[in-house]
C-alpha positions as CSV (number, residue, x, y, z in Angstrom):
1,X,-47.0,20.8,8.4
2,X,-44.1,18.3,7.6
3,X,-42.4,19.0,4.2
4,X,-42.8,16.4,1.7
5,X,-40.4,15.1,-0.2
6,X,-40.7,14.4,-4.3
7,X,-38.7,12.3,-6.2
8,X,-38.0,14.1,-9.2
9,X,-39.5,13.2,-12.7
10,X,-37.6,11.3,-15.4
11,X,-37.5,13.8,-17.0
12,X,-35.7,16.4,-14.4
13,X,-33.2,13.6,-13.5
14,X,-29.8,13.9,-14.6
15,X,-28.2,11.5,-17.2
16,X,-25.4,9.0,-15.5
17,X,-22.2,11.0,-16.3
18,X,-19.0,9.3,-17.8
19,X,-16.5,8.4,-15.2
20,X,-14.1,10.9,-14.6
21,X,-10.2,10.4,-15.5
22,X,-9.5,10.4,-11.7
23,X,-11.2,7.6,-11.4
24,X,-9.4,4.0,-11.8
25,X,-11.4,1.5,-13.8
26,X,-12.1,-1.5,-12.6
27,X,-10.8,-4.1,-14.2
28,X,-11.4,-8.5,-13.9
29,X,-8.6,-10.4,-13.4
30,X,-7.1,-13.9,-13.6
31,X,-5.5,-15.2,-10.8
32,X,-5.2,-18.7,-11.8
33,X,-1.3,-18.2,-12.2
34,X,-0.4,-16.0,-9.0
35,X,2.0,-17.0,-7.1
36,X,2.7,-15.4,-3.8
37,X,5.9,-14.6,-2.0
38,X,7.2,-13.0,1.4
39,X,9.6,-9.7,1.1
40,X,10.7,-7.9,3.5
41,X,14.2,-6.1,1.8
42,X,13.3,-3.9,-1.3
43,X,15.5,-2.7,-3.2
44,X,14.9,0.3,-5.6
45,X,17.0,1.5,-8.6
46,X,15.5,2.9,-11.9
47,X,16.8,3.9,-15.7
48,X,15.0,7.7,-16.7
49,X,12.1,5.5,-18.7
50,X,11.6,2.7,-16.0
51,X,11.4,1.9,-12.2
52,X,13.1,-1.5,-11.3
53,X,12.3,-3.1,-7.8
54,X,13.9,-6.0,-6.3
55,X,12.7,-8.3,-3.5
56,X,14.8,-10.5,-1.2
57,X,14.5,-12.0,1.8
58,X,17.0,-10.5,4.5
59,X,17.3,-13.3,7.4
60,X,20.3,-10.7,9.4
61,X,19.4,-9.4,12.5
62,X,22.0,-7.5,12.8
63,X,22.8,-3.9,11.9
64,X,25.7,-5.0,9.9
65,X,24.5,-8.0,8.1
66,X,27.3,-10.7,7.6
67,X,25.7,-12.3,4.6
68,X,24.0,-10.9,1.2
69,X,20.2,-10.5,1.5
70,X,19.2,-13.4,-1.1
71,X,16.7,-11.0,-3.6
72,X,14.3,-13.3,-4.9
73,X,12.1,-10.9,-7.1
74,X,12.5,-8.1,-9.8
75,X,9.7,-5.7,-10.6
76,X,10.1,-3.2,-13.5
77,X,7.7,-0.7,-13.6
78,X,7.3,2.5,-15.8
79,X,6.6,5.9,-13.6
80,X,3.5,6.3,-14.6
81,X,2.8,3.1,-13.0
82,X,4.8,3.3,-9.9
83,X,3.0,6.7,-9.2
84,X,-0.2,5.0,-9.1
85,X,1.3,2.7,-7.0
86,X,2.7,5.1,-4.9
87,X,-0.6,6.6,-4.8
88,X,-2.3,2.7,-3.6
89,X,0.5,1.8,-1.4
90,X,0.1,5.6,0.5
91,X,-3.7,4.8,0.7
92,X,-3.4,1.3,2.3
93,X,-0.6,2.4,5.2
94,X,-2.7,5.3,6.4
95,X,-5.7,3.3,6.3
96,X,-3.6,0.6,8.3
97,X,-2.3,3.4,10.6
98,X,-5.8,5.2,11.0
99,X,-6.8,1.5,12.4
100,X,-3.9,0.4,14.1
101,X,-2.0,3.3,15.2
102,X,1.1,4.9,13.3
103,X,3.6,1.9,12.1
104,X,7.5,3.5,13.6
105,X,10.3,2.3,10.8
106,X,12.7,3.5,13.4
107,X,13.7,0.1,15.0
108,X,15.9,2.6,17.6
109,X,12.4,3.8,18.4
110,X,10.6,0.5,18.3
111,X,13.0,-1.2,20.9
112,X,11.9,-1.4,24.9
113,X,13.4,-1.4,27.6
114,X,14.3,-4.8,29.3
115,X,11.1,-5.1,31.8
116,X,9.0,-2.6,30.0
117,X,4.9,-3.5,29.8
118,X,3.7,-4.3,26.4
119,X,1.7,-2.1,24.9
120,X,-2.1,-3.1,24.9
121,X,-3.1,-3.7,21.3
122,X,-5.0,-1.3,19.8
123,X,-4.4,1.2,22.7
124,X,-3.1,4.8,21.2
């Protein structure tokens, strides 16, 4: 005899619960002012109350770079918010890296040989 399944009674049902402190809120926002821009030098340095991140553009390929990297962007942060966005930034990489394979910041170990295939995107 197949077991039936009951939905239980309003009464039995358990009231919603208030979101838990873990949880972020979700919040609107405006972005009718964003402006977007391209980093890819960062820069951190802090003071013991806030977190202070730069952002230039570094156009050197060379190891030793034979101009200044022009910074272009300052973000100051306390450490309460920089841990949650460690926290978001850690998140988004391994999700990236679960997808995509793991992201080497090695460029020694990112360099091929002269000749060497390419590997097949998305191969592991």
């Amino acid at each position: 005899m197949p077991e039936e399944t009951r939905k239980p009674s309003a009464a039995t049902e358990t009231p919603p619960t208030q979101a838990s402190p873990q949880v972020p809120a979700q919040f609107s926002v405006d972005t009718a002012h964003l402006s977007t821009a391209y980093a890819n030098f960062c820069r951190v340095t802090g003071t013991p109350e806030e977190l202070v991140l730069d952002f230039g553009l570094n156009t050197q390929m060379q190891p030793q770079p034979t101009e200044p990297v022009k910074l272009t962007h300052r973000l100051v942060v306390n450490y309460f918010t920089a841990k949650r966005l460690l926290g978001a930034l850690h998140m988004a990489v391994q999700q990236h890296e679960n997808t995509y394979g793991v992201l080497e910041i090695d460029i020694q170990k990112r360099i091929r040989a002269p000749g060497a295939p390419r590997p097949i995107a998305g191969a592991r």
